[in-house]
MIGUFI-693436 format. One record per residue: y, z, x of N, C-alpha, C in turn. Coordinates in pm, whole numbers, plus 50000, padded with zeros to 5 digits. Layout:
<rs>
YZXYZXYZX...
</rs>
This chain:
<rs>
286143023141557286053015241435284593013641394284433020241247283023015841239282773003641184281482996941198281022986241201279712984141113279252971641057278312968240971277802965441055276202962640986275252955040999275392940240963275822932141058276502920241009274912907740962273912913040924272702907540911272952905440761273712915640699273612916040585274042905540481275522900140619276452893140552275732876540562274272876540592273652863340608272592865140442272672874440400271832874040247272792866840142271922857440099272732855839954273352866339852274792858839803275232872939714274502882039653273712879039610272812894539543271492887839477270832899139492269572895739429268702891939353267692878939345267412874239246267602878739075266922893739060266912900438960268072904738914268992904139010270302911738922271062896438885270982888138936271242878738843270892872338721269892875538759269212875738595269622888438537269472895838554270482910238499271632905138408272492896838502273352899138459273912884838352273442876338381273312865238292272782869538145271552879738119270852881138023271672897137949272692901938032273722913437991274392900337906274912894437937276562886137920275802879137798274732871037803274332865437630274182880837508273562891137570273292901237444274422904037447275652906737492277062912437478277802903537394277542887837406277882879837341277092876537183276392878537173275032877037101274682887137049275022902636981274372913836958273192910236817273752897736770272872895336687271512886736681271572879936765270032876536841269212886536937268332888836890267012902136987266742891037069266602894937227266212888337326264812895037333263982887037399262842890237481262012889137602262102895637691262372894537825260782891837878260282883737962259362875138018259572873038154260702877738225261002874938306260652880138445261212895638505260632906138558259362912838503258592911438639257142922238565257022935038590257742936838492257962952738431256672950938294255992961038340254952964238213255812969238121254922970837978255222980337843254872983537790253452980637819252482996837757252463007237850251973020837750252283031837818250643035837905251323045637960249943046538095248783050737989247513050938096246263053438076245923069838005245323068537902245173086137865244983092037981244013089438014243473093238200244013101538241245383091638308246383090938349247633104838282247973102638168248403110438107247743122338089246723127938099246323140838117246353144338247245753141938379245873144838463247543148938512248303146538476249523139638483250013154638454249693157638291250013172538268249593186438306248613181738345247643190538366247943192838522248503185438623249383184738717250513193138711251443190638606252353196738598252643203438559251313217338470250863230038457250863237138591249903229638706249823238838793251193237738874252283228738837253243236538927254113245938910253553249738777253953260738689253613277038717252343277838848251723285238884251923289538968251933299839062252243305239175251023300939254249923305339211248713299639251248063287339278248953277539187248443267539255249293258339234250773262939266252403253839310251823245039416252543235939469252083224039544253793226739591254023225139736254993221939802255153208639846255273212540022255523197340049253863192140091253603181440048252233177340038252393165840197251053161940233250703152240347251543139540318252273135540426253003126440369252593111140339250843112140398250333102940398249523100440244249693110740196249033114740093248013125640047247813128139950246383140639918245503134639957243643138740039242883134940005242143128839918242803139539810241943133839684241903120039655242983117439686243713107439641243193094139731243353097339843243063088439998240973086739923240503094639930239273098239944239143086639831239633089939705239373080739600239163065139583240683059739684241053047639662239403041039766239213049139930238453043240007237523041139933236673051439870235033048439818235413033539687236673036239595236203030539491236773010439484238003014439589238452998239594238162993339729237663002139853236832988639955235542991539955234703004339975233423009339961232553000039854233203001539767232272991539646232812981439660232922974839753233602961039759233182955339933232322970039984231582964340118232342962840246233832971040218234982971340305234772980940347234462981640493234682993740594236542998640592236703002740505238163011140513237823025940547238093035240576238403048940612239423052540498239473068040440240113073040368241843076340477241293076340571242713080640702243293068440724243293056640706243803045640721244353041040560244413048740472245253045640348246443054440397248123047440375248723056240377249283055240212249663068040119250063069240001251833066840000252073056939895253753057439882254293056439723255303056039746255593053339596256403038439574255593030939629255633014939624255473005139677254812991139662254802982239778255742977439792256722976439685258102969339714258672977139837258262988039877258992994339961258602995840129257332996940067256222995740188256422980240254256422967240165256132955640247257602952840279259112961340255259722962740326260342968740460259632981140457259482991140570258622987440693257432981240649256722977240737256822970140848257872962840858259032950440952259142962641026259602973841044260062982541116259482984141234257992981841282257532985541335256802978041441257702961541429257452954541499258932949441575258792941141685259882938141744260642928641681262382929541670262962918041636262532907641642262382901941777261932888341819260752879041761260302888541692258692882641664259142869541587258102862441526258382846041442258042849441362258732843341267257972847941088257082839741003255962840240984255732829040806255532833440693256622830140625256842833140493256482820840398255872824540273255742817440206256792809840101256612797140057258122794239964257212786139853257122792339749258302802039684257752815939726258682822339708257782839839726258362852539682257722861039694258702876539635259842877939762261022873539682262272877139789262272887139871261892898039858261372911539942261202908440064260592898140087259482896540252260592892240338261362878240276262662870740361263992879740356264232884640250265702896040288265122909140357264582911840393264692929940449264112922540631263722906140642263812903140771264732897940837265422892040746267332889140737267802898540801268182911140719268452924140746268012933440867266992930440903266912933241056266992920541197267512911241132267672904141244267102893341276266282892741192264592880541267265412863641220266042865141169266012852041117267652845041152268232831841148269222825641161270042829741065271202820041017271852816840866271072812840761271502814640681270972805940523271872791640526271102781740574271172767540553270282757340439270902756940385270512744540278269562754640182269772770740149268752777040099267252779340184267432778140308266552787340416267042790140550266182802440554266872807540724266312806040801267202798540866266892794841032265782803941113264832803041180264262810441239262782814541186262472807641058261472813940982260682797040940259152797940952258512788440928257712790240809258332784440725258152783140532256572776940522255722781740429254752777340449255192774240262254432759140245255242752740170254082751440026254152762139957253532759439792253912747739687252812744039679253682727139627252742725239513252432712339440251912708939334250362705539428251012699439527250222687939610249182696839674249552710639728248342717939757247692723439658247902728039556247842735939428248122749439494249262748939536249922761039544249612772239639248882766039716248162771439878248672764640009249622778040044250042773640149249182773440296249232757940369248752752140476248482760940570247402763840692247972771740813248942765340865249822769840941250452763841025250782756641147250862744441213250462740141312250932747041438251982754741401252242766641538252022778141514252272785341612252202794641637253262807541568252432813241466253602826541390252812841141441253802851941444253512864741487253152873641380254182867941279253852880841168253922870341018252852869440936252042861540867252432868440701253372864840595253432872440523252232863040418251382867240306250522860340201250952874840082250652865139979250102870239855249322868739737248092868139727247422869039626246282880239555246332876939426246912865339313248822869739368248962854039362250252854339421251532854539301252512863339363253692866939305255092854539380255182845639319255372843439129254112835739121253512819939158252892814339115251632815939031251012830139064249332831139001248472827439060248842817939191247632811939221246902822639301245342818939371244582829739392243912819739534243472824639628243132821739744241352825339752240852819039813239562819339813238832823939925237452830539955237232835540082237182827740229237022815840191237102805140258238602802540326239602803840225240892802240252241932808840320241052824240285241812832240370241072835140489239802833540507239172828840676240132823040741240262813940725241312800340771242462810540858242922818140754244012830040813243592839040883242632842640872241962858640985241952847541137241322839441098240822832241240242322826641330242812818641243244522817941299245632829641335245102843341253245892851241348244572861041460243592857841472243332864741546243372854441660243392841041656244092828441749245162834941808246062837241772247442839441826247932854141820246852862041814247322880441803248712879841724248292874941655249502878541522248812887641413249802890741306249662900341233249772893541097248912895541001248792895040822250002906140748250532900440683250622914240600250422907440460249582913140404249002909840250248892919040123249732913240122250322920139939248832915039796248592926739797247472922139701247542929839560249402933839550248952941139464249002938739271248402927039288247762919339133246192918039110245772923339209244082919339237243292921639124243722935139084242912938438968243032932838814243942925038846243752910838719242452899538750242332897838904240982886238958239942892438846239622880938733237892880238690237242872438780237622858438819236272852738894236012859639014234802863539002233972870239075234032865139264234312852239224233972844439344235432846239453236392850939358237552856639443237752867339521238012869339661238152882339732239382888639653239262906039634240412910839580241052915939703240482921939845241052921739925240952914340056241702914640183241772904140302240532912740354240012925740330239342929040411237622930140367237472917340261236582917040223235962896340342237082896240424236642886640521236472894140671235212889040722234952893140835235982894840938236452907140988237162907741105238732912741062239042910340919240512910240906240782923140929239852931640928240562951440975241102946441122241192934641196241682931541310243092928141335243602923941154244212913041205245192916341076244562922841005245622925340883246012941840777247462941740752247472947940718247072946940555247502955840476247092955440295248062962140245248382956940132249742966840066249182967439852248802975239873248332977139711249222986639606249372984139473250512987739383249522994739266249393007739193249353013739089250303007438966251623001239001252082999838875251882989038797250642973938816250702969238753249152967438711248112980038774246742979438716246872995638585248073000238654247923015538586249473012038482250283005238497251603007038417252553018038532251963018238658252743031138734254133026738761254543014338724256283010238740257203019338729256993030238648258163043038608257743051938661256533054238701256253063238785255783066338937255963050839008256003050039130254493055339206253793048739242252423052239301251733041639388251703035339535250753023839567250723028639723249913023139751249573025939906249313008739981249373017840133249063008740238248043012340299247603002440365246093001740422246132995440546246463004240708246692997940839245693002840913244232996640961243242997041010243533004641125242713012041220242963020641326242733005341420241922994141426241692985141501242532973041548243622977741433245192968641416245862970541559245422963841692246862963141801247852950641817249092958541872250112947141878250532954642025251312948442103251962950342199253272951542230253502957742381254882958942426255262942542461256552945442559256942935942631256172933042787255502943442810254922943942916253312940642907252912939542737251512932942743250992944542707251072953642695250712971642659250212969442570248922974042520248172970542349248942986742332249212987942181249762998342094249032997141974248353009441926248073013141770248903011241680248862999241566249982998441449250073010741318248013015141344247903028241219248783037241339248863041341437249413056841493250973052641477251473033941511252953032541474253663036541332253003032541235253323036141109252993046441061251993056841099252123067441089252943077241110253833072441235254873078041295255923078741236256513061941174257393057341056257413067640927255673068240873255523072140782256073086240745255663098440869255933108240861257243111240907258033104540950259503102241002260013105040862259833091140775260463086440702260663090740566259293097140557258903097640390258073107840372258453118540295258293129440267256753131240129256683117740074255183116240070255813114439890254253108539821254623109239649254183124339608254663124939483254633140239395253463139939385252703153039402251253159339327250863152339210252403160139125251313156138985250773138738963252443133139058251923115739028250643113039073250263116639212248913114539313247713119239208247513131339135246573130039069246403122938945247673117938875247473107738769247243094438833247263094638941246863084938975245403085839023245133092739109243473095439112242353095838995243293096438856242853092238743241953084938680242753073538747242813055438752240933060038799240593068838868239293064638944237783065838860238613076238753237493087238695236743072938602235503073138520234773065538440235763060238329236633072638276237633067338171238653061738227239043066038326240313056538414240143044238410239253039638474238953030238502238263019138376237983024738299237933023738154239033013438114239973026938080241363022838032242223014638127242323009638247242783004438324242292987938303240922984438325240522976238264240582970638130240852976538018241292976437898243212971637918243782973038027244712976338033245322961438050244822961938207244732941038197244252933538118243342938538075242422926138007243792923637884244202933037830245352927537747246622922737791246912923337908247902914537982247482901437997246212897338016245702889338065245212879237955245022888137793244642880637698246952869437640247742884437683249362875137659248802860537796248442858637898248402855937989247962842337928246882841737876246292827937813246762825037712247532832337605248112828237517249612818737594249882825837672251202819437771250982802337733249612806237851249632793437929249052781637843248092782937689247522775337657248862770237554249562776237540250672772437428251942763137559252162771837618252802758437718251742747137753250872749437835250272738537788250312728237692250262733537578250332724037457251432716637430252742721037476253742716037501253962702237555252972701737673253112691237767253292693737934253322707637963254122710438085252542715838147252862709938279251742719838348251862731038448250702738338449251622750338507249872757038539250312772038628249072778538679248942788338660248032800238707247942813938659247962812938567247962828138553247122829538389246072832138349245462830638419244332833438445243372848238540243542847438622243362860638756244852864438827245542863438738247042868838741248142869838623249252880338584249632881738488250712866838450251242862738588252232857038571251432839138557252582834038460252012815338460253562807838553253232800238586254482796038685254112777638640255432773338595255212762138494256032753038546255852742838581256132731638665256802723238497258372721238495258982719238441259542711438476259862699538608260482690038629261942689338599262692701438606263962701638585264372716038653265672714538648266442725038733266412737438676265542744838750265192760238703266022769738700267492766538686268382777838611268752768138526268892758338510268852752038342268192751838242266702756138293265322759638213265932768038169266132779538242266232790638249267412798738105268212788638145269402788138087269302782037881268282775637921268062770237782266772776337688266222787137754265092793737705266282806537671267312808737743268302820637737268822822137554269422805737560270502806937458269952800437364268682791337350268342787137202267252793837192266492797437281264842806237235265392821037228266612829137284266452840437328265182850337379264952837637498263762845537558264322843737746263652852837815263892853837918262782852338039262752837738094261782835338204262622841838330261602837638439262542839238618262332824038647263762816038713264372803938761262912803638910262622796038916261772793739048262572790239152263682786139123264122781239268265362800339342265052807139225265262822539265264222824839398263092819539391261502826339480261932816839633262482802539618262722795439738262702781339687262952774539762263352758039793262122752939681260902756239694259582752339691259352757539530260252759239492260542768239310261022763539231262032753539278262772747439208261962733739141262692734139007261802727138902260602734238861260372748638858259992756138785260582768938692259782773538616260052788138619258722797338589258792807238645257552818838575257962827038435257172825438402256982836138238256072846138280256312864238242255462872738273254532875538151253152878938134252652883138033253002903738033253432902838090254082916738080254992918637930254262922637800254972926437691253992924237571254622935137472253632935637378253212921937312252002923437209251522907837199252552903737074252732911337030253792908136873254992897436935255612907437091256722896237142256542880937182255202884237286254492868837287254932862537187253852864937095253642850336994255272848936902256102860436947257572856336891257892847636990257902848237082258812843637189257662830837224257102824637171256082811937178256372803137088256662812236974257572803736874258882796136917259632812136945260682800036980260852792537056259942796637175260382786537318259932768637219258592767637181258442760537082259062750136999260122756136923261052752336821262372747536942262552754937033264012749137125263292738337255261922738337273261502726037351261522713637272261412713637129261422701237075263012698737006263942702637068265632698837027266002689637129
</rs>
């Protein structure tokens, strides 16, 4: 008789996003005559970087060639590509990274799920609440955690984003193995400071635990005074891994492009106390698992590096970032307070009411579409996030109405 993975049957029915999926199907089906506008998922909508778009073709000329077809490529990635990211996002940033310690994928959503793989069941978790659902279901799913009680699972120590910290979660007074963070953080916006994430290098190199740090909004950080990566604090090539995303500095969402970054100095151990390499473990995973991203994507993405890349990339946020303040200064004005917005796309708006009723009432009198906070965890509820992800014409539509249906 075959048998499940009975881990599975401890996840909530389905996934944040497809509930919103499907709530925001059932009003336009009902509704064909109100245009919705979606704020919700950060899905970009401008189109990629010229850069980007030439390299891209010009890619997919040569696989047109006998001479210079591209098969199966390194699964860790092209040089070019590896070579690029080291010099231009830790090198100029004073980060001893190595080009051999980037591995290339086609996502962090996928990567900061895969990555669990390579540690033992047993380990302890800290997860942040609220947070990108990603980190707590795919550890569900292998086991690490209890039931879902009262909307958290047993087994996992919530590090708790609140008003009261401004949205910086505490170290923890015990002892955790595997340390999930994110900033600029997904949903809230908020952004962590070098100081703050010390606090974290030093606490897991306390307890030979492990970081894993999702950074991949960084390239929205203007204040200067913000680290864009963990490994711009002394020691963290010790202690942490890095998970970085192309699709929301480049628009690479449709076209899948981000890497990981696992230091050769990263050890974890057996049961017997055995130090083990985590870059030679995931390397192992890597080349097991994953047959690597496409050529032509890897060089539209190496793009991103050239003077105009980087150009247009910057040009790219800065107009996410200009919906970003329009967001937040117009809620604001409202009365509601809220964060990001600033050195992140998303504003996360402290609404004092039940965030699928927000949710629900931005649905059917604004026809606009936020994400419910208490979707992210316990620590969400009585919010919601709005994405600046969308053209500016929709903004200032969808500002209007939220506008006109906050004052009914």
């Amino acid at each position: 008789m075959i048998k499940i993975n009975e881990n599975y049957t401890k996840l909530k029915a389905s996934y944040l996003f497809a509930d919103i999926a499907k709530r925001v199907n059932a009003f336009i089906e009902a509704n064909p005559d109100k245009p919705v506008i979606k704020l919700g998922i950060g899905d970009v909508t401008e189109p990629l970087p010229p850069a980007c778009i030439a390299a891209l073709h010009a890619a997919t000329d040569e696989m047109a060639d006998r001479a210079t077809f591209k098969g199966y490529g390194p699964e860790q990635g092209y040089g070019f590509l590896r070579d690029a990211i080291a010099a231009n996002d830790y090198a100029a940033r004073g980060c001893s990274i190595a080009a051999d310690e980037i591995f290339v994928s086609d996502g962090s959503k996928c990567d900061c799920a895969n990555i669990q793989e390579i540690f033992s069941e047993d380990v302890s978790l800290a997860i942040p609440d609220p947070v990108y659902p990603v980190y707590t279901d795919t550890n569900v799913m292998a086991g690490r955690t209890g039931g879902d009680v009262d909307d958290r699972y047993q087994g996992i120590t919530y590090l708790e984003s609140t008003p009261e910290n401004s949205y910086i979660p505490s170290i923890p007074e015990g002892a955790s193995d595997l340390i999930y963070l994110c900033f600029p953080n997904n949903p809230t916006g908020a952004v962590a400071t070098k100081a703050q994430l010390a606090e974290w290098v030093a606490y897991a190199k306390k307890n030979k635990a492990i970081i894993l740090f999702d950074s991949a909004y960084e390239a929205f950080i203007r204040d200067p005074e913000i680290p864009h990566s963990i490994y711009e604090i002394e020691g963290a090539d010790k202690v942490a891994i890095e998970f970085r995303s192309f699709s929301k500095i480049a628009g690479f969402t449709g076209t899948r492009c981000a890497y990981t970054v696992v230091p050769k100095a990263l050890l974890a151990y057996d049961t017997a106390g055995k130090e083990h390499s985590l870059h030679a473990l995931w390397n192992r995973r890597h080349t097991t698992k994953f047959n690597g991203v496409s050529y032509p994507i890897q060089k539209a993405a190496a793009a991103i590096f050239t003077n105009e890349g980087m150009a247009q990339t910057k040009a790219l946020t800065d107009f996410y970032l200009e919906n970003a303040k329009l967001i937040r200064e117009s809620i604001t004005a409202l009365g509601y307070s809220c964060i990001g917005g600033d050195n992140a796309p998303y504003i996360w708006i402290n609404t004092g009411t039940d965030s699928w009723a927000f949710f629900d009432k931005l649905l059917n009198e604004a026809q606009v579409v936020c994400t419910p906070g208490a979707g992210f965890g316990t620590c969400g509820e009585g919010h919601v996030r709005i994405s600046a992800f969308n053209s500016l014409a929709n903004v200032e539509t969808a500002l209007k109405r939220i506008a006109v249906a906050m004052k009914k």
